[in-house]
PyMOL Python script that loads the backbone (N, CA, C, O; Angstrom):
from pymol import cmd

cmd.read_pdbstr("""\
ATOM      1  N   UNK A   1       0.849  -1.173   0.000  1.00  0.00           N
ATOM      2  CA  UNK A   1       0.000   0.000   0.000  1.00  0.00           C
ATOM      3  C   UNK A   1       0.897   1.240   0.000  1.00  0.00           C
ATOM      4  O   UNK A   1       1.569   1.446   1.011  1.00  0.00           O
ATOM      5  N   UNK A   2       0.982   2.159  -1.120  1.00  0.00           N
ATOM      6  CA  UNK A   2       1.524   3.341  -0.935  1.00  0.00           C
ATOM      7  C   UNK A   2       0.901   4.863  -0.484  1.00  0.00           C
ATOM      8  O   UNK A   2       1.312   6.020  -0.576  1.00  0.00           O
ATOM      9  N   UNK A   3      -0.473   4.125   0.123  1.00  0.00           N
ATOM     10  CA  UNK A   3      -0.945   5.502   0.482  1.00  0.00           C
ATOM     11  C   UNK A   3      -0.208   6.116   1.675  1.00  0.00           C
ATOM     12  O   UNK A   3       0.437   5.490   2.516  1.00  0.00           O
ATOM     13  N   UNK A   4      -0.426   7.606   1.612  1.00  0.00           N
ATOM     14  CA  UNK A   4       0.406   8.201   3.066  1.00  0.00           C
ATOM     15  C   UNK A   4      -0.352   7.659   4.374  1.00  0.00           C
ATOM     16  O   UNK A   4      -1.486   7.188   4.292  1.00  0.00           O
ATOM     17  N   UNK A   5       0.425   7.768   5.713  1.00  0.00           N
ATOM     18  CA  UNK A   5      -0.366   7.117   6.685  1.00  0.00           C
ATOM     19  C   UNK A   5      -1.496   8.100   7.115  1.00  0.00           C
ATOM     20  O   UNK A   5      -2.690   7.805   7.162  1.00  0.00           O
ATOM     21  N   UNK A   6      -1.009   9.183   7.391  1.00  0.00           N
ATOM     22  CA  UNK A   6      -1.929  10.454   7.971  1.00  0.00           C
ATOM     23  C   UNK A   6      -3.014  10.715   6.963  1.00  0.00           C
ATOM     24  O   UNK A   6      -4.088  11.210   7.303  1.00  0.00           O
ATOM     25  N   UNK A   7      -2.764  10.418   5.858  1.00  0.00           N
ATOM     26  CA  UNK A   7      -4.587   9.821   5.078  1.00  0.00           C
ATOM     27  C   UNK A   7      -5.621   8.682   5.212  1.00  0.00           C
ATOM     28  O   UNK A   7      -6.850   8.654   5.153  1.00  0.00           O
ATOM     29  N   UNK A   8      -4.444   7.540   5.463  1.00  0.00           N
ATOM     30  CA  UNK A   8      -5.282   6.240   6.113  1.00  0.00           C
ATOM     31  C   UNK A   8      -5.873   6.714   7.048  1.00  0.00           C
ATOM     32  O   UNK A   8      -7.084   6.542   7.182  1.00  0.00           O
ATOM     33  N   UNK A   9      -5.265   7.295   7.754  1.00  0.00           N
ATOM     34  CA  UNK A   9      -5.846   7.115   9.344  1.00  0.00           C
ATOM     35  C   UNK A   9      -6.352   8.705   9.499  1.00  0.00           C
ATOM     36  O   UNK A   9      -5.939   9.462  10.378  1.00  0.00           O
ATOM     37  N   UNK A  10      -7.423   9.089   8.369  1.00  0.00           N
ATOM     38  CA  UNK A  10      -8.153  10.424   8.130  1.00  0.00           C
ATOM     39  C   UNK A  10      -7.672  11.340   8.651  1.00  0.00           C
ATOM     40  O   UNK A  10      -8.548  12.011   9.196  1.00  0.00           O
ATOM     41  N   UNK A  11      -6.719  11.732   8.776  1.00  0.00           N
ATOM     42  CA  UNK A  11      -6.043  13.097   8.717  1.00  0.00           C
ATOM     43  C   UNK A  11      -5.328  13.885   7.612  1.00  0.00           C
ATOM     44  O   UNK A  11      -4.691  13.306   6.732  1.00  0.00           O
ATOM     45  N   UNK A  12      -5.453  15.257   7.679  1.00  0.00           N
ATOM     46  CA  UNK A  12      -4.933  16.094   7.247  1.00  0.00           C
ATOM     47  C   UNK A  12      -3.512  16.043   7.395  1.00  0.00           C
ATOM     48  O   UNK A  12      -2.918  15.606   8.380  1.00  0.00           O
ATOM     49  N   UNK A  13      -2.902  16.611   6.149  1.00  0.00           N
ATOM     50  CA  UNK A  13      -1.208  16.635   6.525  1.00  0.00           C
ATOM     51  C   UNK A  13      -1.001  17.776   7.647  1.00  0.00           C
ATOM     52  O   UNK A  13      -0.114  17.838   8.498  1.00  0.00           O
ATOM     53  N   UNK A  14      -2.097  18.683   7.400  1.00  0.00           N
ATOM     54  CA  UNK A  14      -1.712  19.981   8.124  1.00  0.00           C
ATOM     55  C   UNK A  14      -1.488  19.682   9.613  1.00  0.00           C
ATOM     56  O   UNK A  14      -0.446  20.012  10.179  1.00  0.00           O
ATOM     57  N   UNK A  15      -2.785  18.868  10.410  1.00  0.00           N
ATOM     58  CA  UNK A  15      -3.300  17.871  11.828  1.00  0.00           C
ATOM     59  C   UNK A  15      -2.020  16.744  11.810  1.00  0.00           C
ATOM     60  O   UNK A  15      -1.861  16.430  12.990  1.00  0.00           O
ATOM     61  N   UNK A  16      -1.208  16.131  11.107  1.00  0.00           N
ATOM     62  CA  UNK A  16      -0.623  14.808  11.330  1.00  0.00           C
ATOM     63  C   UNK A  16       1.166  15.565  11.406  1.00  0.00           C
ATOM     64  O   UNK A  16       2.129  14.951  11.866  1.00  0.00           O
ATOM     65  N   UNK A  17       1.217  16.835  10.896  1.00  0.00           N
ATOM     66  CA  UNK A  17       2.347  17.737  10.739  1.00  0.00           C
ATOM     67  C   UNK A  17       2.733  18.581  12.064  1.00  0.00           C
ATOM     68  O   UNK A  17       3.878  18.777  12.473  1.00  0.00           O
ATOM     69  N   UNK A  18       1.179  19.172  12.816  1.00  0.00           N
ATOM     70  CA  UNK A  18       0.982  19.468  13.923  1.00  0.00           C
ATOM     71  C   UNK A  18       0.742  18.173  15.160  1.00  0.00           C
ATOM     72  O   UNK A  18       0.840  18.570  16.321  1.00  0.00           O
ATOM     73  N   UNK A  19       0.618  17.561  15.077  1.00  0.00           N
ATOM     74  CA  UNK A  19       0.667  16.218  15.836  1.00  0.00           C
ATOM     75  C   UNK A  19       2.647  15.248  15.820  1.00  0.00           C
ATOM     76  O   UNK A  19       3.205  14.467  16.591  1.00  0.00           O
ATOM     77  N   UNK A  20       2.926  15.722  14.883  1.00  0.00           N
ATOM     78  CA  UNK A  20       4.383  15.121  15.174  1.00  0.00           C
ATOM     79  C   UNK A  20       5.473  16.031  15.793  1.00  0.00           C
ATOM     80  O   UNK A  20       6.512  15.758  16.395  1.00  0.00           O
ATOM     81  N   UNK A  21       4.939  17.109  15.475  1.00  0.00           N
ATOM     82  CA  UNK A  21       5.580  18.090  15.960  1.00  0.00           C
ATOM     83  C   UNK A  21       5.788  18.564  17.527  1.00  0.00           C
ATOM     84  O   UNK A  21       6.733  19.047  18.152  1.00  0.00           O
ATOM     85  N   UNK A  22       4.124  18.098  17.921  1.00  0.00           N
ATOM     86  CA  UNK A  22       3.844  17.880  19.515  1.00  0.00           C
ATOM     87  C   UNK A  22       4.740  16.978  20.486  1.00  0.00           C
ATOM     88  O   UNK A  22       5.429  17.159  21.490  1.00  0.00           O
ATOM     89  N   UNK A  23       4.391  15.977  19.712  1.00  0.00           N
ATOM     90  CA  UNK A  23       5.174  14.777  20.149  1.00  0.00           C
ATOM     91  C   UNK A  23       6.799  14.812  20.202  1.00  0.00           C
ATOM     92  O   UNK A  23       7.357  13.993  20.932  1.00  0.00           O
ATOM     93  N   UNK A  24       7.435  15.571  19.584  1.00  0.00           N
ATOM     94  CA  UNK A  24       8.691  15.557  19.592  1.00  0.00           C
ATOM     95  C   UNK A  24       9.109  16.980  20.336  1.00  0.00           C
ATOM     96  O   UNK A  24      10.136  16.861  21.005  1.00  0.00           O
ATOM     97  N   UNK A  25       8.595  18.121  20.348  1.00  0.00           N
ATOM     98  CA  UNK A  25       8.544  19.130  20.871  1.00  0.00           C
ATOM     99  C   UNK A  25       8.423  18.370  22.934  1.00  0.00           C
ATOM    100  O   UNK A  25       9.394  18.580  23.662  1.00  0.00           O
ATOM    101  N   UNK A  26       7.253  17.635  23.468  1.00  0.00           N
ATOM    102  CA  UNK A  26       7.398  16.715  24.689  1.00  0.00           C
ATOM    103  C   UNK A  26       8.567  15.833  24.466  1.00  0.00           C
ATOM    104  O   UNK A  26       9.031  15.543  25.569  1.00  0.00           O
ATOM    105  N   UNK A  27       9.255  15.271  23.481  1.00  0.00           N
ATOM    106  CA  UNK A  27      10.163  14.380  23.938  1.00  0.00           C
ATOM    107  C   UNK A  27      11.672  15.032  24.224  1.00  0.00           C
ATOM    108  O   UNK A  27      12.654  14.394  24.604  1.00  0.00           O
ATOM    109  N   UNK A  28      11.615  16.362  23.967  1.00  0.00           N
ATOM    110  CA  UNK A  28      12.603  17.313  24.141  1.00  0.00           C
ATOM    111  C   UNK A  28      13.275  17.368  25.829  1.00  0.00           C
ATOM    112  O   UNK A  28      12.455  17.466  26.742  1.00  0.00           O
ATOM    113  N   UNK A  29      14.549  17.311  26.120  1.00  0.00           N
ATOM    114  CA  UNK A  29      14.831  17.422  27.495  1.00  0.00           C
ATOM    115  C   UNK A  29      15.731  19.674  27.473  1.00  0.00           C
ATOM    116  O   UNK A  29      16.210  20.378  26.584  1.00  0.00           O
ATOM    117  N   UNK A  30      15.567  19.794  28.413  1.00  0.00           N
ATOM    118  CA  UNK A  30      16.105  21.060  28.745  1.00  0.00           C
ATOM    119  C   UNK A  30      17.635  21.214  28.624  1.00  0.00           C
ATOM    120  O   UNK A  30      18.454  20.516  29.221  1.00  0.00           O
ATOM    121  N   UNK A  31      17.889  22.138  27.841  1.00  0.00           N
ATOM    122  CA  UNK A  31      17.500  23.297  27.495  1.00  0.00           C
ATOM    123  C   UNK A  31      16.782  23.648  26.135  1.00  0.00           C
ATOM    124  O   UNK A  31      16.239  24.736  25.946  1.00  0.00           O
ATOM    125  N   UNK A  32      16.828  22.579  25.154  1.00  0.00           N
ATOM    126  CA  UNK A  32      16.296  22.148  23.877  1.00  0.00           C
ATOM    127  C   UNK A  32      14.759  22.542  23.953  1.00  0.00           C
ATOM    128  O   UNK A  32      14.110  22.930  22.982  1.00  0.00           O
ATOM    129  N   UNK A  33      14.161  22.353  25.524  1.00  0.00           N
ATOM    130  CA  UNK A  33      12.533  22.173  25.450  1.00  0.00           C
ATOM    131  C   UNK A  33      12.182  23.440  25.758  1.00  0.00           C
ATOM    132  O   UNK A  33      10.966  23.559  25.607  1.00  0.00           O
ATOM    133  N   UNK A  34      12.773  24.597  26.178  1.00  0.00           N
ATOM    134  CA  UNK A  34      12.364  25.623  26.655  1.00  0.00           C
ATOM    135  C   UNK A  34      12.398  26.673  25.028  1.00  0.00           C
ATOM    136  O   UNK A  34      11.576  27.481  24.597  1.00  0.00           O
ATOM    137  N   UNK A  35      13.818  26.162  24.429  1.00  0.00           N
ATOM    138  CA  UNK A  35      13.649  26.838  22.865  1.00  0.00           C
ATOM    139  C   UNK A  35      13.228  26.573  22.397  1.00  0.00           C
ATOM    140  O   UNK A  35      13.155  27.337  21.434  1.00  0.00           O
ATOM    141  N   UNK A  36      12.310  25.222  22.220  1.00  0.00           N
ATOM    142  CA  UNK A  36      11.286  24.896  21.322  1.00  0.00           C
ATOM    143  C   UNK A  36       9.805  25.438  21.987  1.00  0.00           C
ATOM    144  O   UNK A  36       8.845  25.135  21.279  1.00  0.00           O
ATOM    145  N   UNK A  37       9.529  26.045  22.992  1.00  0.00           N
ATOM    146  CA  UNK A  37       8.246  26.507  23.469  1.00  0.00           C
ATOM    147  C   UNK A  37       8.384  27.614  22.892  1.00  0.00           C
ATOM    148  O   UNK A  37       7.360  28.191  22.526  1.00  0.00           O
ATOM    149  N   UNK A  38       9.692  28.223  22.649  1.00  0.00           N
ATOM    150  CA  UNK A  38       9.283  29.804  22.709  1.00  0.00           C
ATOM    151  C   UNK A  38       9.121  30.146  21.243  1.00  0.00           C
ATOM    152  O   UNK A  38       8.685  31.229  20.852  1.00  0.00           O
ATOM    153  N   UNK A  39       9.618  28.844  20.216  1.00  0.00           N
ATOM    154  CA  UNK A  39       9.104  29.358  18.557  1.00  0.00           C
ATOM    155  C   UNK A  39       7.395  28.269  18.222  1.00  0.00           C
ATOM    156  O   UNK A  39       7.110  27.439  17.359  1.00  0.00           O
ATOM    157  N   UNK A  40       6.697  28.799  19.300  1.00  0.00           N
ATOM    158  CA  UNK A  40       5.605  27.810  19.165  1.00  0.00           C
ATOM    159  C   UNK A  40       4.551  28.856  19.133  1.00  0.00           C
ATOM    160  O   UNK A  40       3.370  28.510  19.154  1.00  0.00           O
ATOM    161  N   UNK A  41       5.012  30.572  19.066  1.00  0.00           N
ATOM    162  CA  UNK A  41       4.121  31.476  18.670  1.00  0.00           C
ATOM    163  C   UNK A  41       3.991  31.954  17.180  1.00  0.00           C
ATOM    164  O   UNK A  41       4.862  32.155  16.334  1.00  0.00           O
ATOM    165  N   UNK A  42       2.760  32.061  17.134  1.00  0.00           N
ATOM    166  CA  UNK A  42       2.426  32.373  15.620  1.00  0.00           C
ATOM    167  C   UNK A  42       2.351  33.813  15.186  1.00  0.00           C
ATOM    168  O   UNK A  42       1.225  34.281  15.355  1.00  0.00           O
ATOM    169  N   UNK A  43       3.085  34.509  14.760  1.00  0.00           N
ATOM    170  CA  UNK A  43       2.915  35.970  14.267  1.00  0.00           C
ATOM    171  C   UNK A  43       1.947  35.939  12.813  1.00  0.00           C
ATOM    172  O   UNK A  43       1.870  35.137  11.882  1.00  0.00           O
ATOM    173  N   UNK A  44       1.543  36.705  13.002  1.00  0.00           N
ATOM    174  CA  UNK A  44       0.301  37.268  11.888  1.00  0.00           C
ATOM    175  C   UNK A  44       0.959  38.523  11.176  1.00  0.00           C
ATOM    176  O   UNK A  44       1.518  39.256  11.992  1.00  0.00           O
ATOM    177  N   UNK A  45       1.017  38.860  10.152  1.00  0.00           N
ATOM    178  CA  UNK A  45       2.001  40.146   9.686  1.00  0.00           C
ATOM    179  C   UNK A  45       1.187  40.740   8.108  1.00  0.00           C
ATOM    180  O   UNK A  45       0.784  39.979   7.229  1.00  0.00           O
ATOM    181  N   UNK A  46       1.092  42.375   8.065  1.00  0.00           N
ATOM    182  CA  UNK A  46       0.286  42.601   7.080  1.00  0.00           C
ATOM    183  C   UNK A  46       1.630  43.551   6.167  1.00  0.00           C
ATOM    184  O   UNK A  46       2.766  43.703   6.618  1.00  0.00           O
ATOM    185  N   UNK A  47       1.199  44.029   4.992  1.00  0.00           N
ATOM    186  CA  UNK A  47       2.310  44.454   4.125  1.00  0.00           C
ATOM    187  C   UNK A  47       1.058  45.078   3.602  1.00  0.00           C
ATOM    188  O   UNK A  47       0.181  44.404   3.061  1.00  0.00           O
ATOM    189  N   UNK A  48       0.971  46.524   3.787  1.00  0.00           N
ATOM    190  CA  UNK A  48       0.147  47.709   2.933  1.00  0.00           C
ATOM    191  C   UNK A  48       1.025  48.102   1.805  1.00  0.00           C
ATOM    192  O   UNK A  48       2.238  48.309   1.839  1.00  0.00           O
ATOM    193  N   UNK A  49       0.268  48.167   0.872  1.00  0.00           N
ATOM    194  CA  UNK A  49       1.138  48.705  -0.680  1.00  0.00           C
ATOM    195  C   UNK A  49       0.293  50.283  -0.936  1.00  0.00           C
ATOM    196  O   UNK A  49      -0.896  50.524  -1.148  1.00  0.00           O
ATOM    197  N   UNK A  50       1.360  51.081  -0.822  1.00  0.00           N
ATOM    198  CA  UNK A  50       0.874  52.501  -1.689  1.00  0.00           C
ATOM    199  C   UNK A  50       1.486  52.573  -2.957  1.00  0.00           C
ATOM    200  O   UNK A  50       2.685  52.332  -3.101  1.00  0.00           O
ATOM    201  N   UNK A  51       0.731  52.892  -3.893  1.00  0.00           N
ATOM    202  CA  UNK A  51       1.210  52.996  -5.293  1.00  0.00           C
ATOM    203  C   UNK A  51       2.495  51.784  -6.547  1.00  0.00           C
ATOM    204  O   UNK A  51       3.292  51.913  -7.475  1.00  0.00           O
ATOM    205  N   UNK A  52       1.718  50.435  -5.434  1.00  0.00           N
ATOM    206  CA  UNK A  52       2.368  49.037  -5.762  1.00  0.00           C
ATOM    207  C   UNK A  52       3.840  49.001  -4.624  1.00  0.00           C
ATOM    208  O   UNK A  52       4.310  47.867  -4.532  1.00  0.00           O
ATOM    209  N   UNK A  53       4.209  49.542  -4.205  1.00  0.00           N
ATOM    210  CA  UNK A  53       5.143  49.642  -3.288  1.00  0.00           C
ATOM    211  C   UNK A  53       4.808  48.944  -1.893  1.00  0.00           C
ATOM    212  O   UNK A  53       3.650  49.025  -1.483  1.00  0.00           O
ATOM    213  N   UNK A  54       5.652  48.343  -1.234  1.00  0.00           N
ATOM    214  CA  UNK A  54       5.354  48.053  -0.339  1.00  0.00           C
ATOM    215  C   UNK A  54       6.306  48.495   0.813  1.00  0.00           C
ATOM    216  O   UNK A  54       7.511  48.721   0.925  1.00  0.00           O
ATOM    217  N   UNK A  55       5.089  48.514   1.706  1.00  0.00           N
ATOM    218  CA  UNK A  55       5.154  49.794   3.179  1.00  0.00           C
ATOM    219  C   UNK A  55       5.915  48.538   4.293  1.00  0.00           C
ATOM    220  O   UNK A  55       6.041  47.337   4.053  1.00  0.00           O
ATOM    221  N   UNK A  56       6.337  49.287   5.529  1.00  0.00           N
ATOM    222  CA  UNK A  56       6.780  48.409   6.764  1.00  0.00           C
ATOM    223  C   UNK A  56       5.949  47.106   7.153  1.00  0.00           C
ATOM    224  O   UNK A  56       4.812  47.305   7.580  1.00  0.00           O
ATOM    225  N   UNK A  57       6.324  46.014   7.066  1.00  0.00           N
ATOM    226  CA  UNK A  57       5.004  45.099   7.333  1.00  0.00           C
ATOM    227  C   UNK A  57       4.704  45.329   8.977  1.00  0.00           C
ATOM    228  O   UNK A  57       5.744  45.379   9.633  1.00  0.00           O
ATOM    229  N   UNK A  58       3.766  45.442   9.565  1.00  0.00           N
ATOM    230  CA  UNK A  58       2.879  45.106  10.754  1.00  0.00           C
ATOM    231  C   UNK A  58       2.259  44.048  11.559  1.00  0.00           C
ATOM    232  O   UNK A  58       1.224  43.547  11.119  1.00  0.00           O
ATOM    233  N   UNK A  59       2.919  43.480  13.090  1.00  0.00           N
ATOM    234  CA  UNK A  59       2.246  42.294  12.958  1.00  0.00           C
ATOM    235  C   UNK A  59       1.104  42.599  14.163  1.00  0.00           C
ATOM    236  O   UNK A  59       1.115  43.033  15.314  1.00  0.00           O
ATOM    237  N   UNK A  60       0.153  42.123  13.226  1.00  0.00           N
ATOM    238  CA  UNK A  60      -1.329  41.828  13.391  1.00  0.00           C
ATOM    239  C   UNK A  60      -1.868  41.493  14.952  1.00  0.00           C
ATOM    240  O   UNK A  60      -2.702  42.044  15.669  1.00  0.00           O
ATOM    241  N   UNK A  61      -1.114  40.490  15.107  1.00  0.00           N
ATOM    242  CA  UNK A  61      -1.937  39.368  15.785  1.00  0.00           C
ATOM    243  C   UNK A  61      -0.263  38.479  16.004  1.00  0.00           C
ATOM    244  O   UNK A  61       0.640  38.147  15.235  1.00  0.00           O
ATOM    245  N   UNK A  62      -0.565  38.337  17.769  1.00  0.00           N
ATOM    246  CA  UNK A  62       0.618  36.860  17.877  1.00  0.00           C
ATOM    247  C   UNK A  62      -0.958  35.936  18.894  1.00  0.00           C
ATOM    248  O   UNK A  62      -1.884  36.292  19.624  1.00  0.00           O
ATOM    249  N   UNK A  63      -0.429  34.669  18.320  1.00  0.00           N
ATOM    250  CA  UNK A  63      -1.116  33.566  19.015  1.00  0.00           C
ATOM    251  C   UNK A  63      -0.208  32.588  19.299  1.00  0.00           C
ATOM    252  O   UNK A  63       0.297  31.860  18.444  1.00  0.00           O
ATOM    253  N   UNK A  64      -0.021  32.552  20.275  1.00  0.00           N
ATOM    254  CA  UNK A  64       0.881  31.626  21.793  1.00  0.00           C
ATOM    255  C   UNK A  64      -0.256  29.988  22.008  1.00  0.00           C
ATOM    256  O   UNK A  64      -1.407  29.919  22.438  1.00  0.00           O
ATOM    257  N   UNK A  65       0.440  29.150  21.631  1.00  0.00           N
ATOM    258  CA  UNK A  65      -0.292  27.829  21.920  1.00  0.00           C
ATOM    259  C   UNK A  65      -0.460  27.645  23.089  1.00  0.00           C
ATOM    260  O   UNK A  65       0.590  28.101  23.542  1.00  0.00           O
ATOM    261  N   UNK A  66      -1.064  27.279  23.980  1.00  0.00           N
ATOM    262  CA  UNK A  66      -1.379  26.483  25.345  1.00  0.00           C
ATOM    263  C   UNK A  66      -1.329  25.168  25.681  1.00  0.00           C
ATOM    264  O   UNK A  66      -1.627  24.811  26.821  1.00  0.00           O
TER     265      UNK A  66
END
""", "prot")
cmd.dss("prot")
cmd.show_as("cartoon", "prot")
cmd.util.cbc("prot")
cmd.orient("prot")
């Protein structure tokens, strides 16, 4: 069978990408586990264009996992 597994087993790559990532992010020992918490925030960032140009980008929105 060459299907991918995270399709067998009805998942999304996006859910089976975020799920391995978990798992190895917990199997982390310190000091490794404390730098992997802290790139586990998501920045949101906008880029306004005046006259096709583009302006300072802005970030939006940060979302911090729990």
């Amino acid at each position: 069978m060459s299907s991918a597994y995270w399709r067998v087993a009805g998942m999304s790559y996006v859910k089976y990408a975020n799920f391995c990532a978990d798992v190895v992010r917990a199997s982390l020992k310190e000091p490794f586990a404390s730098q992997a918490k802290t790139r586990e925030a998501v920045y949101f960032k906008t880029t306004e264009y005046l006259k096709g140009v583009a302006q300072q980008p802005v970030i939006t929105e940060v979302v911090v996992k729990k």
